[in-house]
N, C-alpha and C positions, 0 to 999 in steps of 0.2 A: 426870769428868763424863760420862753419858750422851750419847751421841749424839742430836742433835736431826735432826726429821721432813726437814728440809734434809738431812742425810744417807742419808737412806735411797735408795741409789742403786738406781733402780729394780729394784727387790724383794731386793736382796742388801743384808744387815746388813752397815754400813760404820764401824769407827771414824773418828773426824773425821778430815776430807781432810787431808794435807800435802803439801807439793808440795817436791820434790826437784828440783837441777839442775844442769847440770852445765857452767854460762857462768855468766860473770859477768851476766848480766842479771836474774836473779833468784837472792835467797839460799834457806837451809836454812830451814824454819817450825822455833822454838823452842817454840812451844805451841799449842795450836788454830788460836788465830786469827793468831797473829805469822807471819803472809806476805805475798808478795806475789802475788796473782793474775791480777799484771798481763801477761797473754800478748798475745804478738806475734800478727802473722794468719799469718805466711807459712807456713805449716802444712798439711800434710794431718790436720788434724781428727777424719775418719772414721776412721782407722786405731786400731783397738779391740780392746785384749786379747780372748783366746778368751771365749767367753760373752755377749760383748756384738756381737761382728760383724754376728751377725745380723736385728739392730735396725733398723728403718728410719732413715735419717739423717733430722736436725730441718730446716726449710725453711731455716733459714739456711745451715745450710751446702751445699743443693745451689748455691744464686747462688756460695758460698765454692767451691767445685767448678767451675763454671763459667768462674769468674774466673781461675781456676790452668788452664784450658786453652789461654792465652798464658802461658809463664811470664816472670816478671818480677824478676828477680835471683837468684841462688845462696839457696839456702831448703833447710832442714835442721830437721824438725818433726816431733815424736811425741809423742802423747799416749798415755800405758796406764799400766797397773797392775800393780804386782808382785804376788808371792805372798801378799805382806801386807796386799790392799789397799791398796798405796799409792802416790799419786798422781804418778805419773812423769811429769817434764816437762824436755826439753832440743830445744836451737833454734840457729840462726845466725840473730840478726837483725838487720837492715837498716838499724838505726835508727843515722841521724849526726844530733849535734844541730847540728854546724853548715851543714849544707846547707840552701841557700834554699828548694826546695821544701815541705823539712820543717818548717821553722820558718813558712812561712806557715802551712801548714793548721793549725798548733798553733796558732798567733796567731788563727787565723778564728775554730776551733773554741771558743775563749775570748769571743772578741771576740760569736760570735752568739748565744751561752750566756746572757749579761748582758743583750745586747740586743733579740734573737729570741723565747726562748724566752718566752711569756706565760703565765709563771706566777710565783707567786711564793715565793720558797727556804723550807724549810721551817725554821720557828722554836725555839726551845727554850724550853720551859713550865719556871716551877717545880714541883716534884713534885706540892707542894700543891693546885697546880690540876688534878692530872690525877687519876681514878682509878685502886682499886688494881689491885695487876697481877695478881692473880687464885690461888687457890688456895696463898695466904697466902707467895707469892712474893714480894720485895722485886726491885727497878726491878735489870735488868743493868745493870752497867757500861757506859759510853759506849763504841761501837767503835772501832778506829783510823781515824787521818786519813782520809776519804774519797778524799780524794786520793788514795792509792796505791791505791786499789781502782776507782777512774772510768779504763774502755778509752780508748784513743786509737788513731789509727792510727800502723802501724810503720812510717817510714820514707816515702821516694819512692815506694819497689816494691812496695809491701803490696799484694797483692791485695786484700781489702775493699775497698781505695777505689776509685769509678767509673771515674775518671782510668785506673786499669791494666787495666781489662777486657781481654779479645780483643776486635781489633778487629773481627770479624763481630759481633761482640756490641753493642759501639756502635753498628754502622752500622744491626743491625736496629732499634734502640731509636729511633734518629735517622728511619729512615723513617717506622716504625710514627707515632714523633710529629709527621712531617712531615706525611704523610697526613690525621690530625687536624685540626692546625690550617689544611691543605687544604681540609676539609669545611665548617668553621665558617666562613671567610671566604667561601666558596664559596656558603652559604647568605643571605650578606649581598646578595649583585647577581643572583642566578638571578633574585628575583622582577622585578626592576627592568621586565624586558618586559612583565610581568603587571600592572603600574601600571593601565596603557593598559585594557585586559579589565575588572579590577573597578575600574572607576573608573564603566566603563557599566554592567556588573551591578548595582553597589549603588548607582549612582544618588547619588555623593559628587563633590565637587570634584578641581583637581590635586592642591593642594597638601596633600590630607587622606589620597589616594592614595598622595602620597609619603610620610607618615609610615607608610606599612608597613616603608617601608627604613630611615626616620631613627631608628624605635621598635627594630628591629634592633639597628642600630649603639648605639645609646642604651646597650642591655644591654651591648655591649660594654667601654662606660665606667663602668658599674654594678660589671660581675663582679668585675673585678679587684681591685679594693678590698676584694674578702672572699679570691676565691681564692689571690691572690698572698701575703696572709699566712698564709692555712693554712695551704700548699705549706712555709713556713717554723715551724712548727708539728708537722705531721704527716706530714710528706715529701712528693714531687711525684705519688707512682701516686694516695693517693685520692681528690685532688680531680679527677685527670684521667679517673679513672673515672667517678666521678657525675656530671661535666659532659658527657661525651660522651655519655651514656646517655641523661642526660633530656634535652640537646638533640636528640639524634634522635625524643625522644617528644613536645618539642614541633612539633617542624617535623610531622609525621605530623597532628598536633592542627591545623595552620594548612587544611592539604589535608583535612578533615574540615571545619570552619567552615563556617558559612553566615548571620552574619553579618559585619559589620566590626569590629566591637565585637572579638569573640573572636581574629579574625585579628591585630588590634593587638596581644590583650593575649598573646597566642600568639609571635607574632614578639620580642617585646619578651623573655620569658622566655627564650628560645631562643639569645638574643643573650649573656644572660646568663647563661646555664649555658654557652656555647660559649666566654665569655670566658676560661675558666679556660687554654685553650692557648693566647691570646696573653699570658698573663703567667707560665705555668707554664713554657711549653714552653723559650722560652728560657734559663729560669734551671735546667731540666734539662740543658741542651744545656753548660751553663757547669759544671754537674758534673761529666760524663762525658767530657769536651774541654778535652785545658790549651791552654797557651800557642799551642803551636803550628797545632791546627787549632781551635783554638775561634771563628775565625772564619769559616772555610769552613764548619762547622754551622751558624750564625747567620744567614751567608749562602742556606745551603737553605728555614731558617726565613722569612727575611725574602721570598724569594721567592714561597714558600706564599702570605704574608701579602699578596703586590700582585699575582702573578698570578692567581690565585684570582679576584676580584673583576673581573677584565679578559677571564677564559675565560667565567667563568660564565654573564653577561647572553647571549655568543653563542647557548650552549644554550639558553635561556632563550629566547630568539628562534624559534629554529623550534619550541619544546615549543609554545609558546602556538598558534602561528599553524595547528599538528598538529591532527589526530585528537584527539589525549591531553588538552588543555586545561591553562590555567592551574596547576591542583590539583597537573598530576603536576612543576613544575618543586618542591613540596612533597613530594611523596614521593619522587623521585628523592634529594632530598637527604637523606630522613629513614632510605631506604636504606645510602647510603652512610653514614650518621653511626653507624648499627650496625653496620656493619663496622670500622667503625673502633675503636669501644667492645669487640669480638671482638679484635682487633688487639693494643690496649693491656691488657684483661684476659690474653691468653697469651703475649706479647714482652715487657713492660715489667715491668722489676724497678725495685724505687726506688731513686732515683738521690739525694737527697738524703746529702750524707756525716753529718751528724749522726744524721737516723735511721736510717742503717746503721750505724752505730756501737749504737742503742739496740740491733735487732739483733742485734750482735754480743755482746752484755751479756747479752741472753734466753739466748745460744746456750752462753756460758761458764757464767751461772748451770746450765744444765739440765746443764752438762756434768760440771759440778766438783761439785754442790752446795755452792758458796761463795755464799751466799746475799747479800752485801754486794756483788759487784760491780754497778757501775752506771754510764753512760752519763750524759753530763752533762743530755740532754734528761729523764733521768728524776728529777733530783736536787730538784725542788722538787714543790711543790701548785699545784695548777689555778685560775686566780682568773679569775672571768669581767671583772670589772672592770679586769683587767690586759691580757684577749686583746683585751679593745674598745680600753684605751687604748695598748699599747704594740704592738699586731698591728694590728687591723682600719685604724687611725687613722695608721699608720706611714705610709702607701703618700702619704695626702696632706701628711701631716706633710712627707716629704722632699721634695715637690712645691713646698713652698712657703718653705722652708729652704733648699734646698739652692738656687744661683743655677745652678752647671752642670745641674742635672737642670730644673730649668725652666726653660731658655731654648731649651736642646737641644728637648726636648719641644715648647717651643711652634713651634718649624720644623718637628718631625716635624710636629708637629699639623695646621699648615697645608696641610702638604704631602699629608697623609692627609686632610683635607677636599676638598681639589681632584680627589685620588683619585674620592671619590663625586660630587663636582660635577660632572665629567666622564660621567659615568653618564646625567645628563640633558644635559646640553651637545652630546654626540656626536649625541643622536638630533634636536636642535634642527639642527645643521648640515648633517645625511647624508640625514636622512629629509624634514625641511620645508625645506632648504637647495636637495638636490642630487636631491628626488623616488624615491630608492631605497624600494623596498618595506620595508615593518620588519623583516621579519626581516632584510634583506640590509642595513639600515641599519647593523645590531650588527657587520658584518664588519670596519668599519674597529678597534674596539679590538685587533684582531690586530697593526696598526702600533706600541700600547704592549707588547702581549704580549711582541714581541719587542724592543722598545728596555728593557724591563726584565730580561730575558735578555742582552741586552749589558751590561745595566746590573753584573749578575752579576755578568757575566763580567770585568767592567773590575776591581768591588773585589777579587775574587780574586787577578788579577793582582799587586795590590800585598802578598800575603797572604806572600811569599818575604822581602820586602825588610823589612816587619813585623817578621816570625820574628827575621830577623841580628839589629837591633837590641833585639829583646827578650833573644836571647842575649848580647848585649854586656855588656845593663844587668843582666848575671847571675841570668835567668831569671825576672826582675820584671816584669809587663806594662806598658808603655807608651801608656796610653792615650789619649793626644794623637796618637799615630802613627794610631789610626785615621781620624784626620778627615780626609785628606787627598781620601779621594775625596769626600768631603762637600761638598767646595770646587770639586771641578771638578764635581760634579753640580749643585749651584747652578744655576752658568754652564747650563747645556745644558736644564736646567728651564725657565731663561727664552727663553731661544731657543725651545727648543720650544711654550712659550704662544704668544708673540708669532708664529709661523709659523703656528698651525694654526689663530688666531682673523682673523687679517689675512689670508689668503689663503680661510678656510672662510668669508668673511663674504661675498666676490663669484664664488659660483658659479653665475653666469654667464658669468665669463671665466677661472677658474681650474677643471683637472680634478681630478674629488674625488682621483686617487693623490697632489696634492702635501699636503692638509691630510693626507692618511694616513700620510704620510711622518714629518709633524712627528712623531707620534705615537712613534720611534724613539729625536725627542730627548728627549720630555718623560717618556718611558718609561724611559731609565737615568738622566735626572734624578730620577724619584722613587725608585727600589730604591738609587741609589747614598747617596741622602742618607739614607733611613731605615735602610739595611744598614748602613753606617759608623757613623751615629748611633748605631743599637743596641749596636753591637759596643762603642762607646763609652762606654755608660751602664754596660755589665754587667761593661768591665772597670774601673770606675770603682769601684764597689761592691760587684761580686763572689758575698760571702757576703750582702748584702741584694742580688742583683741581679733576686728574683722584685718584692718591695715597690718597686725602681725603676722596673722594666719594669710594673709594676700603675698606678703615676702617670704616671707616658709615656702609658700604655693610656689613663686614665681622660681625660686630657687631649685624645690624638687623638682618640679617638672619639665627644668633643665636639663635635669639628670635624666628623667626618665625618658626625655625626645631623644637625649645623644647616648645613650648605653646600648638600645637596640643596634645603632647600627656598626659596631663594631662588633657587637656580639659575635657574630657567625667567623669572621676573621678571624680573633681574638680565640675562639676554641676550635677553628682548626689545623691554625698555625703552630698555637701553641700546644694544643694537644689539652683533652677535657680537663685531667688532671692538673694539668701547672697553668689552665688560666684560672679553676678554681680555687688554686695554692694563693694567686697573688691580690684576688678578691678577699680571700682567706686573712691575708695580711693585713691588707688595708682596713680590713672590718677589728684585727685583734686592736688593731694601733689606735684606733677609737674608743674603744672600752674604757676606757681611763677618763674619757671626755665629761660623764656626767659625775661621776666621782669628784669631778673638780669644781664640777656647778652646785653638787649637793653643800660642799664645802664655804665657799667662795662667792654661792651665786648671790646671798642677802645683800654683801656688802656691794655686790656692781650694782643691781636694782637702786637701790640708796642713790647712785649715780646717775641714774639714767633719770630724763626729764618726759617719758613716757611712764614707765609704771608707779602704780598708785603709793605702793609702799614703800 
């Protein structure tokens, strides 16, 4: 048989490839196609008989390069060709099938193939329906099992997967996407001071004002719902790119506006192109980080996500009250949101292990010309009716299914409403309470700044004691373990309402450092409850942990569009102290909620046909 246009190895006439070896992990090819071309990663790749050296390497294998600049277990890999053109290939590889590690990602990579991927397998016609095959050819033979020819990753140590990167290489990835979702949160409370300004410019009410922030948040609840199963579709860089990008070109669009009209529908977009890093970033951060620091990532994350919103309004304070105006607490951010999109366009490789796997599939087809290898994400057809209902529809589907992710969620939720209900609360008790000038009103959020940096700091702590027990249970995450600081953030939550609304209510007899103070408790109460919670949800789920973290999102930032605008009502009707009595309430009456997940939650997971365990 002729050699087919698959073999024509760039420009050198090749008879059909065979692959020689000289391990047992791959045999002798018998005939053309009777092989296996299923290669390991641990490989230097590039290494290329004379004539080919000089080639430029294909994109996959520089990250493949990259990755091998930590090395990650004893690796013996050559790819060349004899005198005969033929295809030489011998390895030590890594691959135990009874180790835990390995047998998860095989189990995920199964598990999110059937349920991830939205498309649907491709089918077998009778001949009769199909036309002919052309220049009086009769149909080839069916090719071998797919199966031996669909990549996997090799072992614990396989370089390809994110997990064994160099750790400079994570940490850049890890900041680059801290940064990010820095930016987007950040852009939620800057305007918050700016209420106040175009409320008198355009001549609108408060509460019509504040829907610049609620319409914000709003997007946030929106995004998720599409980007978090993209991200599980097409891997986490290109939704992180195009979100970051046109969020900076909205925010730039809101500081150009000169109505209200546009500013809403400007902020509202902005919100939801940004969303994509609060449901992307974490479920990257769960690729590139096992067991053991996948929580100190999430940790950084979750930070981003409550500091952000606490630093912001401060700036935001003096920009307004400046020279600069209103406009530029808009272009300041729309600055930084292009830097950012600069950041992750040149740092970030995808992290997704499946589509590094597709990938790696490109990388072997171009290499071998074995035209049949393939990546399981590539094994079916693209059905739109499938990406609506088994992708886009996922994120709520588990929201309303699953009882751990919605009840989890609706305590973050709450707790992330109060978040921005604070926004307006602060400047009710500091500014019309205690007569401070407005900018200098914004100074007390410094008292959560830092109670949410304790807050940090406290989950971390328990981040050793996590680890033992994760290695006990033989390197299976334990996901109940995380809730532990869930439960004592709780506690400190409500302490901290009931302190800073019962003593910020009579200042006239109390000085504003003691309501500032609260600010310490109620500030590791929130990071600690939403940083354990998360850490919770994503090791609950895992290989769906962007679709989790996208219903969390879509859920909290429910919360947080509709809190603001009651707020102002709510404490001056009721008076500071008895709306934060019934804040107070509703936060004791949750405490008991992970108590009962720490308890109870193994056995519903068991139940659910989403997480892995």
């Amino acid at each position: 048989m002729a050699p087919s246009g698959n073999h024509q190895k760039r420009g050198m006439d090749l008879e059909p490839t065979t692959i020689t070896a000289e391990t047992s992990g791959l045999h002798t090819a018998n005939s053309e196609y009777d092989t296996n071309p299923y290669f390991t990663d641990n490989a230097d790749l590039g290494e290329r008989a004379d004539g080919l050296s000089n080639l430029p390497p294909p994109p996959a294998l520089k990250r493949y390069q990259t990755a091998r600049s930590e090395p990650a277990g004893a690796v013996n890999h050559e790819l060349k060709y004899d005198a005969n053109n033929t295809l030489q290939h011998s390895r030590r590889s890594t691959f135990n099938p009874n180790d835990p590690v390995t047998l998860e990602r095989l189990q995920s990579a199964r598990s999110i193939h059937s349920e991830t991927v939205a498309y649907r397998p491709c089918g077998k016609k009778e001949l009769g329906l199909l036309p002919p095959f052309g220049a009086g050819k009769d149909y080839p033979p069916e090719p071998p099992d797919i199966e031996d020819y669909t990549v996997e990753f090799d072992g614990a140590d396989d370089p390809w997967h994110p997990q064994n990167w160099a750790l400079s290489k994570k940490l850049t990835v890890m900041a680059v996407l801290g940064y990010a979702t820095l930016v987007v949160v950040w852009g939620s409370s800057i305007f918050s001071p700016a209420v106040v300004v175009i409320r008198e410019v355009f001549q609108i009410g408060t509460v019509t004002a504040i829907l610049t922030i609620s319409l914000y948040v709003a997007g946030f609840a929106a995004g998720p719902l599409i980007w978090g199963p993209l991200s599980e579709v097409y891997g986490r860089r290109p939704p992180t790119l195009l979100s970051t990008f046109v969020c900076a070109v909205f925010q730039m669009a809101v500081g150009r506006s000169e109505d209200i009209a546009s500013i809403m529908i400007c902020r509202f977009f902005a919100g939801f192109f940004g969303a994509s890093c609060l449901a992307v970033v974490p479920a990257a951060f769960s690729d590139i980080f096992g067991n053991k620091t996948r929580g100190t990532a999430i940790a950084i994350f979750a930070t981003c996500v409550f500091v952000g919103p606490i630093i912001a309004p401060v700036v935001g304070g003096f920009i307004v009250t400046s020279d600069l105006g209103w406009r530029w607490t808009e272009y300041l951010t729309s600055i930084m949101g292009f830097a950012s999109f600069a950041l992750v366009l040149i740092f970030m490789d995808e992290t997704y292990p499946p589509q590094i796997l597709v990938e790696k599939a490109q990388f072997l087809r171009r290499e071998t010309g074995i035209w049949c290898i393939r990546a399981r994400q590539e094994q079916s057809n693209f059905d739109l009716s499938e990406l609506l209902e088994h992708n886009i529809a996922r994120p709520l589907k588990m929201l309303f299914t699953e009882l751990i992710l919605f009840l989890i969620s609706l305590y973050t939720a709450f707790i992330y409403g109060i978040l921005y209900l604070l926004l307006q609360a602060y400047p009710i008790i500091f500014n019309q309470g205690y007569g401070m000038a407005f900018q200098v009103s914004q100074l007390p959020y410094l008292g959560l700044a830092v109670g949410e940096i304790l807050g940090g700091a406290m989950v971390l702590a328990f981040e050793p004691m996590t680890f033992r027990r994760i290695v006990a249970n033989g390197g299976r995450p334990i996901p109940e373990i995380r809730l532990i600081p869930t439960m004592i953030g709780g506690v400190l939550f409500t302490i901290g309402m009931f302190w800073l609304t019962w003593t910020g209510a009579y200042h006239m007899h109390v000085h504003w450092i003691v309501p500032t103070i609260s600010g310490i408790f109620t500030g590791m109460g929130l990071i600690s409850i939403f940083l354990s919670s998360l850490n919770y949800i994503v090791e609950s789920y895992l290989m769906f942990a962007a679709s989790a973290v996208a219903a969390n999102t879509f859920l909290r930032s429910g919360f947080g569009a509709g809190f603001p605008l009651f707020a102002n009502a709510m404490f001056h009707n009721l008076g500071v102290q008895w709306a934060g009595t019934l804040i107070g309430c509703i936060a004791l009456s949750l405490v008991p909620l992970p108590v009962l997940f720490y308890v109870y939650g193994r056995r519903l997971r068991k139940l659910s046909k989403y997480a892995p365990t």
